[in-house]
N, C-alpha and C positions, 0 to 999 in steps of 0.2 A: 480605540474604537471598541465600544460595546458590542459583544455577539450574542448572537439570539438565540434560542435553546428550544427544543422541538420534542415531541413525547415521540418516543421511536415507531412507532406505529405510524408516526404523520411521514416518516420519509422512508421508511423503510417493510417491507411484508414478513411475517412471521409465519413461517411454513413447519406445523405442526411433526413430529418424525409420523412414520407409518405404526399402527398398535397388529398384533398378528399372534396365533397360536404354534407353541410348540411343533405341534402335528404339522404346520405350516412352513416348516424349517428346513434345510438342507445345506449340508454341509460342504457340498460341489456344486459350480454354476451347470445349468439344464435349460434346455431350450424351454422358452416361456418363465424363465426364472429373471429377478432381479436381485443384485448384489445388496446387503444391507451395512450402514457404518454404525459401527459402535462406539465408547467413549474413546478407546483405544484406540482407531483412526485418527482422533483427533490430536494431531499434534501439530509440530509448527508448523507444515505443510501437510495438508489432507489427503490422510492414505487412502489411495481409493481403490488399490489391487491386491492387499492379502489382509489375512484376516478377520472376513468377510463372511454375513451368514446369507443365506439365500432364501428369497421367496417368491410365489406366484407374482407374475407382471400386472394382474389383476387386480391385486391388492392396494397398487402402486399409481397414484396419481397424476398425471403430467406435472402438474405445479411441485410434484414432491420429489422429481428427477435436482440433482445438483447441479448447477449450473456456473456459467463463469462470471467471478466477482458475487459467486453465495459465499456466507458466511455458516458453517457449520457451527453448533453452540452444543455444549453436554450440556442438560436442565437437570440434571437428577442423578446422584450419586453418593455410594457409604464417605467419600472423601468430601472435606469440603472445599479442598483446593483441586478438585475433577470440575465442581460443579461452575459452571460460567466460562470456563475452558473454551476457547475458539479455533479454528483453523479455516485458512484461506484457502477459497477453491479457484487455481489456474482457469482451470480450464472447465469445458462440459462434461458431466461423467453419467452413462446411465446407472447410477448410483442413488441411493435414498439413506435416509436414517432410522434407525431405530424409535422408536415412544421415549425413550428418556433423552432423547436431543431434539433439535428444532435447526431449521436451515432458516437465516435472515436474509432478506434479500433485497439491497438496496434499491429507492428508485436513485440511478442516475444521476437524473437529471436535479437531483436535490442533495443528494449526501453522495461525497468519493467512499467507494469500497472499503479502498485499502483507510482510508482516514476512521472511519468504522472500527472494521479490525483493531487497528492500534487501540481506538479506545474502550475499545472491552478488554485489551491486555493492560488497560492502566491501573491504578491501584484504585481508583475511583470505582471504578466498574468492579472488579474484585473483591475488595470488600464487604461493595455490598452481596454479591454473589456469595461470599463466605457466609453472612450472617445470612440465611434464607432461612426461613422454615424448616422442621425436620428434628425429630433427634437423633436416630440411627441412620436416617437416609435424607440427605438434603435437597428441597427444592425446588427450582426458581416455577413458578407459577407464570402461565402464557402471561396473563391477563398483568403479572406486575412486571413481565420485560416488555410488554406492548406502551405501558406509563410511565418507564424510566426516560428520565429527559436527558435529552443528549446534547451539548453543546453545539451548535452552529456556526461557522466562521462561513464567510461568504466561501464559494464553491473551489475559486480558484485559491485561497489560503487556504482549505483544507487538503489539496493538492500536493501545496509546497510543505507543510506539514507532514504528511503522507512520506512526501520524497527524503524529507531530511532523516524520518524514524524507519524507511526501509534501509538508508546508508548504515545508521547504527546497527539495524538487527545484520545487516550482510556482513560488515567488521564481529560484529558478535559469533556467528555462524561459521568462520575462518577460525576464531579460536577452538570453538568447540571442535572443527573437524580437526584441529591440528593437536588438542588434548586426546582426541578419537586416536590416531595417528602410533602419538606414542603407547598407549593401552595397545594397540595392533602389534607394533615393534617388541612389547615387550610378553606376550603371548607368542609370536613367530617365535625371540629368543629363546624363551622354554620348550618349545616343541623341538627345535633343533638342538637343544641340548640335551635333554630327557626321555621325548619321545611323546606318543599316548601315554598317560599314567595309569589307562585301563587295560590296553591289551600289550603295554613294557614290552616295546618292541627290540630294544633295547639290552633286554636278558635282567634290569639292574636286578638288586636283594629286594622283598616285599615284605610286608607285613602286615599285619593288623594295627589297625592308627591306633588303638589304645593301649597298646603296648608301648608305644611312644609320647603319649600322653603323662603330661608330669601330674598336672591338675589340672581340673575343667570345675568350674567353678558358674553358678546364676544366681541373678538378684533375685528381690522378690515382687509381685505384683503390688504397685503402689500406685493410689490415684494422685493427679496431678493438674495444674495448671496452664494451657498455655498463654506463658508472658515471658517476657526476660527475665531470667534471675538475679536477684539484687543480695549485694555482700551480706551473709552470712547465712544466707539459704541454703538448700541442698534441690538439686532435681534427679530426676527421674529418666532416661534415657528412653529415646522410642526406638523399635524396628527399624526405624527409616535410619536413626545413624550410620547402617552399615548399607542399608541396601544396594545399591550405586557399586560398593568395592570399595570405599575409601571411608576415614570416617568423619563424622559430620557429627563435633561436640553440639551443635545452633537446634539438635534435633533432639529436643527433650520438653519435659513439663515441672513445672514447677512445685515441690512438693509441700501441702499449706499442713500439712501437722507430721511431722519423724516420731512423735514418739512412739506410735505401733509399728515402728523398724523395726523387724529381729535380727534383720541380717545384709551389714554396708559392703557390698562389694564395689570396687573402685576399679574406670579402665586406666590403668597404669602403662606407663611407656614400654612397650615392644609386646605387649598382651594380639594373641590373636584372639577377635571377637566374632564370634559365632550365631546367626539367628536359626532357632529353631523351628522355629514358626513365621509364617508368609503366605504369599499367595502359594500357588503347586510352582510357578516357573522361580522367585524368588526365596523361597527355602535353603538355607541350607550358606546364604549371602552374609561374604567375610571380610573385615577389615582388620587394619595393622593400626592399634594406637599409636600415633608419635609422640608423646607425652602424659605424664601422668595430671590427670584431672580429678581430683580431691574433693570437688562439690557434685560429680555429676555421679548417680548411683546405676548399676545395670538393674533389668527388668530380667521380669523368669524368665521373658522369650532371648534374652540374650548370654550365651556360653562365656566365659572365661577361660581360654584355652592356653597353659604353657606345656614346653613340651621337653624330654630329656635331652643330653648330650648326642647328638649323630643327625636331628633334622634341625634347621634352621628353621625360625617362623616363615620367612620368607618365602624359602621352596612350597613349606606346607600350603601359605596361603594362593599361593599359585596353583597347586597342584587340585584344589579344594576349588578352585574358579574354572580349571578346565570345563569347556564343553558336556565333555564328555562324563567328568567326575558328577558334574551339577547334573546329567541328565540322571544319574543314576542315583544321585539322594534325593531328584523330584521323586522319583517311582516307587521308592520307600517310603515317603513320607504318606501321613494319615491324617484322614480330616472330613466332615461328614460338610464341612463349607465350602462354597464356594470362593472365600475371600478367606483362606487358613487354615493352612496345612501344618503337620508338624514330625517335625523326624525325632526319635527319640535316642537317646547317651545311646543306649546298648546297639542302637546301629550305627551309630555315628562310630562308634568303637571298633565295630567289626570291620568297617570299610578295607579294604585294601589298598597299600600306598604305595609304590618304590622306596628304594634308599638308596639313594645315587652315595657315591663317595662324598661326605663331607666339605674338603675341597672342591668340590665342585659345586654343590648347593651355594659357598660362603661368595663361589665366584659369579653363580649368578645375583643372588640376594646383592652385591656389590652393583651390576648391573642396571637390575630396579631402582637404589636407591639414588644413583646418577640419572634415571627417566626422573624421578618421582620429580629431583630439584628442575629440571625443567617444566615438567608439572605444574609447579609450585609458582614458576613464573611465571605460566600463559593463564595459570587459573585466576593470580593476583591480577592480569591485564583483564582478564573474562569478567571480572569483580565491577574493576574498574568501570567496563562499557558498559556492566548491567546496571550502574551508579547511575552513569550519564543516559541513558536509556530512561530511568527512572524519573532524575529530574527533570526532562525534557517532556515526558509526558506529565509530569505536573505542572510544569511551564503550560504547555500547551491548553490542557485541558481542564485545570481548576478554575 
């Protein structure tokens, strides 16, 4: 059976976010105030109680309150994988958006919600959201999401559709909280064996981390492509490989001329990798290579960090993801952006670190690396559902 295909605007309302001045802001909810979401709310489910700015009630138009079965949408953002971003709204919230999202709001009686949602998380929809307009900032245009046509299956197969891609994201969502889980386990393990590493409750020996630093080693700025790289190329590593705490080879660009390289640094196996630059909350974000990779090159913003005989990488990279550690290389770090901060070797150096007994870092870092391989297996199952997740919505909606 042939399905019929509808320009979103015929079954659906596109509720512009709220536009509003600085002066107009507050950083605490006030009587006569309404909470406002930003791109950041927007995730799988719709954060609608922190991280919230505030504005006059005034401003705020009934139609632009959130309601249950809106679709919140980022329209505009420096990322291109922010922009077209969606999140399901349960319930009623007196909540609004910001100018650079838009709230969708199905009619009913014509298109299911949740069948919606899915398909702006498909790659259909995506896509084209990637390629929008913009070069620094990208952005989807009311007027070209109101003429995007959206596939139509009669009401009750969008339903069943609906039901079968909530089962995968729910299976999907057990994994992540059960990879959540072990990250917890193995941050409690460190605290209970170490301490704070800031206020070493502990007594243990400290020092200055570049006193312990063997080399710390950065690539160089190199522009790049992104595509997949093909045998006998080199890329370029982004920020993003390490952001998360793990590293992510898939996170690079492809580089189309090497020979203005002056200088190939390579992440090699048991390398702590260091970003020095990030937003202000992710600065300072490290991972442990598990093998050496020979075509992928680091970028300036990324550290090459080995260290001498008495610290493990392991401990350090623990000790460098505390709370506590990270809040304290956010506040050092400089930056006149809002989207890039940067902490610089001579503080990174001076930081102060414990030094537990050797034996004891060897038997935590042992530890970790027994989470990591369970890790390793709920991430290859996580892989898996994002596969069938994937095909299902090209099933569905090509």
């Amino acid at each position: 059976m042939k399905w019929t295909t509808s320009p979103l605007n015929s079954v659906a309302k596109i509720v512009r976010g709220v536009s509003f001045s600085a002066q107009e802001i507050s950083d605490t909810e006030k009587n006569n105030t309404i909470g406002v979401l930003r791109a950041g709310n927007i995730q799988e489910k719709l954060i609608v109680n922190s991280d919230l700015l505030y504005i006059p009630s005034s401003k705020v138009k009934e139609q632009q309150l959130i309601r249950s079965g809106d679709i919140a949408m980022c329209t505009s953002s420096g990322s291109p994988k922010i922009v077209g971003k969606v999140a399901y709204a349960e319930n009623d919230a007196d909540r609004t958006v910001g100018a650079f999202c838009c709230i969708i709001r199905p009619q009913k009686k014509l298109v299911s919600s949740k069948y919606l949602f899915h398909f702006f998380n498909s790659s259909i929809f995506k896509n084209w959201a990637e390629i929008s307009p913009g070069a620094n900032i990208k952005n989807i245009k009311i007027s070209a999401l109101q003429n995007f046509v959206v596939p139509l299956p009669p009401l009750a197969e969008q339903r069943r559709i609906a039901a079968i891609l909530d089962k995968v994201d729910a299976i999907r969502r057990k994994r992540q909280q059960s990879l959540k889980l072990i990250d917890d386990l193995v941050k409690s393990q460190f605290i209970e064996m170490f301490g704070d590493p800031v206020t070493n409750p502990m007594g243990w020996d400290s020092g200055a981390l570049g006193c312990k630093i063997q080399t710390i080693m950065a690539g160089e700025s190199v522009n790049g492509e992104a595509r997949l790289l093909e045998k006998g190329e080199k890329a370029v590593l982004k920020i993003s490989a390490v952001t998360y705490g793990y590293f992510d080879p898939s996170e690079y660009k492809v580089i189309q001329n090497q020979k203005g390289i002056k200088k190939y640094v390579y992440p090699q196996k048991g390398d702590l990798l260091f970003s020095r630059a990030n937003t202000r909350e992710l600065v300072g974000a490290t991972a442990i290579v598990p093998r050496d990779f020979p075509d992928l090159l680091l970028p300036d913003k990324l550290w090459r960090l080995t260290f001498h005989n008495g610290l493990n990488t392991y401990f350090v990279k623990h000790v460098l993801s505390t709370d506590a550690v990270r809040m304290a290389m956010s506040k050092q770090a400089t930056g006149t952006s809002g989207s890039m901060f940067n902490i610089s070797m001579k503080k990174l150096k001076k930081l102060t670190v414990p030094v537990p007994p050797l034996p004891l870092q060897n038997q935590f870092a042992a530890f970790v690396e027994q989470a990591d391989k369970s890790k390793f297996t709920m991430q290859r199952q996580l892989s898996e559902i994002e596969i069938l997740s994937s095909s299902l919505k090209q099933k569905f909606f090509a």
